[in-house]
C-alpha positions as CSV (number, residue, x, y, z in Angstrom):
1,X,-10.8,-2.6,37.1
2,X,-12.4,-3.6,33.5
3,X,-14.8,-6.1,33.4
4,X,-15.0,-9.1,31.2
5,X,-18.8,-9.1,29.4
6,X,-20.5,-12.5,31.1
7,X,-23.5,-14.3,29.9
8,X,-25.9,-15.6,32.7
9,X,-27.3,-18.8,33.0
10,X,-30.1,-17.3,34.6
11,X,-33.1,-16.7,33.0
12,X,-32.1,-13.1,34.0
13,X,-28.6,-11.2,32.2
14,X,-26.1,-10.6,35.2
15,X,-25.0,-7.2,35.7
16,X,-21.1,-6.6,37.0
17,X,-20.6,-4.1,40.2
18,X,-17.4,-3.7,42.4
19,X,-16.7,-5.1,45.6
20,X,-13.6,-3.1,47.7
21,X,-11.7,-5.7,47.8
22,X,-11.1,-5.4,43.7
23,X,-13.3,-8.9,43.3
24,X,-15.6,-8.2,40.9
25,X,-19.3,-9.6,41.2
26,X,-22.0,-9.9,38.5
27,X,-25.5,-9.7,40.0
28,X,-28.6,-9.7,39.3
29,X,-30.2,-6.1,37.7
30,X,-31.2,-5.0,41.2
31,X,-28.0,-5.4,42.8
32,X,-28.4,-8.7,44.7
33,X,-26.5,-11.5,43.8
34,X,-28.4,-14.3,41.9
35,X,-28.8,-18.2,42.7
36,X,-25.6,-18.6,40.3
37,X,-23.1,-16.2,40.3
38,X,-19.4,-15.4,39.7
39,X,-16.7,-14.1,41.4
40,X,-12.9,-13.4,40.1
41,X,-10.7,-14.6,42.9
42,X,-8.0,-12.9,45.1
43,X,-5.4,-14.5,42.8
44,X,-6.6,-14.4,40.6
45,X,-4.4,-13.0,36.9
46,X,-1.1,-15.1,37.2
47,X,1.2,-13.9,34.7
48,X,3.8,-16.1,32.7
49,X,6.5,-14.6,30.1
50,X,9.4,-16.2,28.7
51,X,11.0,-15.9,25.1
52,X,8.3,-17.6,23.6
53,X,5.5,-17.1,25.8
54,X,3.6,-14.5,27.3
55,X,0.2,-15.5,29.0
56,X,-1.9,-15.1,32.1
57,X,-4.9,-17.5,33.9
58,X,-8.2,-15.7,35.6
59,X,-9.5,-17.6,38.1
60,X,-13.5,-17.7,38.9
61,X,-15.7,-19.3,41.6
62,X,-18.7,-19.7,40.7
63,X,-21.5,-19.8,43.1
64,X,-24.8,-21.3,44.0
65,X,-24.1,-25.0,42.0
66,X,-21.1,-27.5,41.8
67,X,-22.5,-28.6,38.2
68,X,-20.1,-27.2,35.2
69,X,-22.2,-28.1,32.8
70,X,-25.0,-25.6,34.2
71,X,-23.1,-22.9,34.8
72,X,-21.2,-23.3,31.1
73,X,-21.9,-20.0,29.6
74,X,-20.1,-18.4,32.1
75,X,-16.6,-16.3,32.0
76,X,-14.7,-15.3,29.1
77,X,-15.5,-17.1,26.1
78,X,-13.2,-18.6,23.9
79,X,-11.4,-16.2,21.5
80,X,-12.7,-13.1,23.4
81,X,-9.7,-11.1,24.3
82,X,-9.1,-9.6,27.7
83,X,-9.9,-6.2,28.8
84,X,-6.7,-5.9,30.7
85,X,-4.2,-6.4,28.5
86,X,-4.5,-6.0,24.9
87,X,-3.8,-8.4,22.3
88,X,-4.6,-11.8,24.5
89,X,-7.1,-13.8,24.1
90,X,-9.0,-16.6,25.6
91,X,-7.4,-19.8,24.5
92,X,-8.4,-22.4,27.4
93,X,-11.0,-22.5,29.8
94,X,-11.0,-25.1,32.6
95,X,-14.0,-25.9,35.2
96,X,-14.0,-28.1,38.3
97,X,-16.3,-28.8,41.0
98,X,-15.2,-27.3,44.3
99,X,-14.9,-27.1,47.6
100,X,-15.5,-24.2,49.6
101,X,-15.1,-23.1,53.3
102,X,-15.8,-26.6,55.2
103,X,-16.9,-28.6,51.8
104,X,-20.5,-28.2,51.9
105,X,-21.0,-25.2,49.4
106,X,-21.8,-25.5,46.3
107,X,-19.0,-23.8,43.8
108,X,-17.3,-24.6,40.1
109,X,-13.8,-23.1,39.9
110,X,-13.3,-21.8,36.4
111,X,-10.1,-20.9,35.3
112,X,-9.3,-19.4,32.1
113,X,-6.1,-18.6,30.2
114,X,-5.3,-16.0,28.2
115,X,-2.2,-15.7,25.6
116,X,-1.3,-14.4,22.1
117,X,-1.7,-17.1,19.6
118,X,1.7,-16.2,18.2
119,X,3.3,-12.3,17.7
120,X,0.8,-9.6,17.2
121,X,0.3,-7.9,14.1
122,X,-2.1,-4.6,14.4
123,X,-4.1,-5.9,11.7
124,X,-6.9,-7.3,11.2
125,X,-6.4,-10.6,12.3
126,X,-5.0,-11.5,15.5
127,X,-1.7,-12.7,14.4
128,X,0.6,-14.0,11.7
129,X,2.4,-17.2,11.8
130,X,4.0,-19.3,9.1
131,X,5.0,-18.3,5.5
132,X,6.5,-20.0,2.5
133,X,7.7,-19.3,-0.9
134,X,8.2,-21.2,-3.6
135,X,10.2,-20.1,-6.7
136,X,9.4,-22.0,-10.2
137,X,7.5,-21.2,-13.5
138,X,4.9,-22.1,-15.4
139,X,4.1,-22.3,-19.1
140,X,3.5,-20.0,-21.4
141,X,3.0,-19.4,-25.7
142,X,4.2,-16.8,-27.4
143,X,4.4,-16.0,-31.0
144,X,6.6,-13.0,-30.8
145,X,10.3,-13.3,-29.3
146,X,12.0,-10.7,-27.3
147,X,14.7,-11.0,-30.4
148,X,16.2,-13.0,-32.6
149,X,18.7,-13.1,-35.5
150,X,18.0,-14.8,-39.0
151,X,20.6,-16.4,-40.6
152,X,20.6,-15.9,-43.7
153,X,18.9,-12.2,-43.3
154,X,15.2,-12.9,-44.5
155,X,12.2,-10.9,-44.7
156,X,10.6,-8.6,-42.6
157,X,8.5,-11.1,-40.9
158,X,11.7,-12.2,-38.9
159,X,12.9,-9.2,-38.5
160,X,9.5,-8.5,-36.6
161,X,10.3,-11.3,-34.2
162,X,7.8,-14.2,-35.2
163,X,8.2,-17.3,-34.4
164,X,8.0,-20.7,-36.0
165,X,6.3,-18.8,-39.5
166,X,5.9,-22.0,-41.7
167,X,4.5,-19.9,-45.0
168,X,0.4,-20.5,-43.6
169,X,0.9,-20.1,-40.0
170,X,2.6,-19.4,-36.9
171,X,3.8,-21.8,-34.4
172,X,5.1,-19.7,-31.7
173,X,6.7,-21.7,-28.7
174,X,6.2,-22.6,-25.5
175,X,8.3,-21.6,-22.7
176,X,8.7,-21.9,-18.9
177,X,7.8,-18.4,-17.6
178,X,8.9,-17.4,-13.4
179,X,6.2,-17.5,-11.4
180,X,6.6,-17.1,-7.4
181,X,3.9,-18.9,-5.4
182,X,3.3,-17.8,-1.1
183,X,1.1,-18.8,1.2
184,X,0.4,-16.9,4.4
185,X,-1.2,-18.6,7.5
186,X,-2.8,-15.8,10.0
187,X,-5.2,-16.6,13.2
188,X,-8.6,-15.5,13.4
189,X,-11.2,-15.1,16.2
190,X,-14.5,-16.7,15.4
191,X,-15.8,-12.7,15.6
192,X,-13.2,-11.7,12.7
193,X,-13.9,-15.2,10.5
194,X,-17.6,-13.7,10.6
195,X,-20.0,-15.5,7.7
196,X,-19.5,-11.9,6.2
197,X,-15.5,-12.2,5.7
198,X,-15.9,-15.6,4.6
199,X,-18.3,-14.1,1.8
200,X,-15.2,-11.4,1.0
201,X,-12.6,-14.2,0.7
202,X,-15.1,-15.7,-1.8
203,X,-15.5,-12.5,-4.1
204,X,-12.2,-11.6,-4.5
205,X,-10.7,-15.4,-5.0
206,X,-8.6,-14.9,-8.2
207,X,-8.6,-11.5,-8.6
208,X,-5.6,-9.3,-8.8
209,X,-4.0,-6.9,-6.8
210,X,-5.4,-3.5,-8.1
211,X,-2.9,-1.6,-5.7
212,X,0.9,-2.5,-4.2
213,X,0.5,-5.6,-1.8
214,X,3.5,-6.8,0.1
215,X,6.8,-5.9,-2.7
216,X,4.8,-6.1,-5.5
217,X,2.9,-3.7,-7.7
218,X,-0.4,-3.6,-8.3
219,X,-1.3,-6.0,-11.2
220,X,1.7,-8.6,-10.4
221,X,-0.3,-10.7,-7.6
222,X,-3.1,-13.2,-7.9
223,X,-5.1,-14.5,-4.8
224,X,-5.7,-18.0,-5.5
225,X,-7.6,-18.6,-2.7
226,X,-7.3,-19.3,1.1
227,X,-8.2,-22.3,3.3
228,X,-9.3,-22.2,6.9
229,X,-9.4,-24.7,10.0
230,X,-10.5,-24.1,13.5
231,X,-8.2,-25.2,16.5
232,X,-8.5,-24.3,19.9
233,X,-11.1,-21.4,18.9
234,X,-9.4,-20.0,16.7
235,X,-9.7,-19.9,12.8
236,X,-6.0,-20.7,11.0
237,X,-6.5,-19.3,7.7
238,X,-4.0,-20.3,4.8
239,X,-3.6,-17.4,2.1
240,X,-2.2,-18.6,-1.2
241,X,-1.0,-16.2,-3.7
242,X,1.0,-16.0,-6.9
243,X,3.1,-13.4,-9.0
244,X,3.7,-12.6,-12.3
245,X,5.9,-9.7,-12.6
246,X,4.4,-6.8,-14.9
247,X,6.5,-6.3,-18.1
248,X,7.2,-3.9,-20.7
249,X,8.1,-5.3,-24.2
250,X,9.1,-3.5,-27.6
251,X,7.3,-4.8,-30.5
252,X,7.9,-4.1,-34.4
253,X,4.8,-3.4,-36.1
254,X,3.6,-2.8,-39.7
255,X,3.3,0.7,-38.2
256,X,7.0,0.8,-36.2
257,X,8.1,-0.2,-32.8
258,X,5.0,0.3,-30.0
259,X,6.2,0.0,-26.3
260,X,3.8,-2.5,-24.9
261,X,2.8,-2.5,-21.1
262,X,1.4,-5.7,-19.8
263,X,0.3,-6.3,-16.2
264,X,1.7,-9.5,-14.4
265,X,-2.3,-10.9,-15.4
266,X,-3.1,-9.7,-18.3
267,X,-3.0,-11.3,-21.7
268,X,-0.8,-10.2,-24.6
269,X,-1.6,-11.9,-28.0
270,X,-0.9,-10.2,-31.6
271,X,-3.0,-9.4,-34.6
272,X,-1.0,-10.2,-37.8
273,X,-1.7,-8.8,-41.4
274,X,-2.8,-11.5,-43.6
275,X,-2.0,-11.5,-47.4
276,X,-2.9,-14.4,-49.9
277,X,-0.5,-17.4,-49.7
278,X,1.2,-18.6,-52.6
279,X,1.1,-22.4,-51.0
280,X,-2.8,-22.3,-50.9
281,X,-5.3,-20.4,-50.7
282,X,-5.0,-19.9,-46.6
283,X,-3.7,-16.4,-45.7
284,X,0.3,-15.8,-44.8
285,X,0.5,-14.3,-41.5
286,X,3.5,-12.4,-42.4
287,X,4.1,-9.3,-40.4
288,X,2.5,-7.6,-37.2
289,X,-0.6,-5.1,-37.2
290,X,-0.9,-4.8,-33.9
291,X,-0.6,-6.1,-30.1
292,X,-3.4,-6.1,-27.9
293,X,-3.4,-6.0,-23.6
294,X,-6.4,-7.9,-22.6
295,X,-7.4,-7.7,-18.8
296,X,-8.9,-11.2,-17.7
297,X,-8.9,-11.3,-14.1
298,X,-10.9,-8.6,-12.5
299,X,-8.8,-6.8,-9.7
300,X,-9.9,-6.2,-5.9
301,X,-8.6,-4.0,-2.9
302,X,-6.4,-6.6,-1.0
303,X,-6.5,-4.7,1.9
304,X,-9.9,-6.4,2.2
305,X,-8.0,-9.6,3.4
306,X,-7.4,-8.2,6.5
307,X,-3.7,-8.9,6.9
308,X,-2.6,-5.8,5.5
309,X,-0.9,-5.3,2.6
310,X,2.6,-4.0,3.5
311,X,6.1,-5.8,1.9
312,X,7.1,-8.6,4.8
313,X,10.9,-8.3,5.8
């Protein structure tokens, strides 16, 4: 049978051996038992399973004092998961004076339930929980439209798809762009929300995807952060995430059309060729010299995260 790891509260560490009768015992180093000690009982491992959950309780005696706050360091911790049965963890633990034989011995019965927080994943969290999604947009300038038609036919400033050219400057426009926004709630054990992983969910806070995470391509997804609270030993840790979808645009140029490739966080803005205005003596931006791709979010490995990074049925 596997043993669960125990911590004494000793001044010695208790050492697990065998008994026949499938009880195990944890002892002292050489093989006798100590003052305080714990036993798993007979019937111990009660399994329950229905369609929503699937759990089992250990049961302990714990020997030598009737005092449960002495003997609290004892049995399974919680979060620890069983050595039994993958993928449960320890998610209550109960202790009780009691009484033993005629009354007179001193024993605390612990008892100790073990159950998946919700359905397990295989990643590196313990398990998934609640998603949401929210489809809207956002704003966003731009001084170049996808097309447009001038009426009468004008000069080749139009034709290059500027916007709002008032003989000095451009206006542009601002427009509502799609943006999707998610959040992703996963469950933790105090050993995987480590001081460490709390220090990755810091570096790579608004950073981009820089390879496919869930449908989306690398370059379309921003972490904006995550959120975490602890109940019943557990961490519950909120991922938030947005999208912009990557685009390809044709722009007309001094030079021709270019084929511009933007990622979904990127920044797109124009250089314009400026000739002496007739109005004053501010320059007329009147046609395009170039576009420019400028990467301002740095971009991380999401499969850092934790909660893998494959598209979500």
């Amino acid at each position: 049978m596997a043993n669960v790891t125990l911590t004494a509260a000793t001044d010695f560490a208790l050492v697990p051996t065998v008994s026949a009768s499938r009880i195990t015992t944890y002892g002292a180093p050489d093989g006798s038992l100590s003052s305080i000690y714990i036993l798993e009982a007979h019937k111990s491992r009660e399994l329950r399973n229905d369609s929503t959950t699937y759990e089992f309780t250990r049961v302990y005696y714990i020997h030598g004092t009737d005092d449960p706050a002495q003997c609290a360091d004892l049995g399974p911790k919680i979060g620890s998961q069983d050595t039994v049965i993958a993928g449960l963890y320890a998610t209550n633990r109960t202790m009780s004076p009691h009484a033993s034989g005629g009354g007179s011995s001193s024993v605390v019965r612990l008892d100790v339930t073990f159950s998946q927080p919700d359905a397990a994943t295989g990643d590196g969290a313990v398990a998934d929980t609640n998603f949401s999604y929210e489809f809207g947009g956002e704003t966003e300038h731009i001084e170049v439209a996808l097309s447009q038609q001038a009426y009468p036919t004008q000069s080749d400033k139009v034709d290059a798809g500027i916007i709002g050219f008032n003989g000095e400057s451009i206006d542009g426009v601002d427009i509502s762009a799609p943006v999707i926004e998610f959040t992703e709630e996963w469950i933790f054990t105090p050993a995987q929300f480590s001081p460490f992983y709390r220090k990755i969910l810091y570096l790579i806070s608004w950073t981009s995807n820089g390879t496919a995470f869930r449908e989306y391509a690398a370059g379309e997804v921003l972490f904006a952060g995550a959120s975490a609270t602890k109940r019943n030993g557990f961490w519950y840790v909120t991922f938030r995430f947005r999208v912009h979808r990557n685009i390809q645009q044709s722009i007309l140029t001094s030079s021709g059309i270019v084929e511009v490739i933007k990622g979904g966080w990127e920044y797109l803005w124009i250089e314009y060729e400026s000739t002496p205005g007739s109005i004053s003596s501010q320059p007329i931006k009147q046609s395009i010299k170039a576009a420019y791709v400028a990467k301002v979010y740095k971009s991380s490995d999401f499969n850092s995260l934790g909660i893998g990074t494959q598209a979500r049925s």
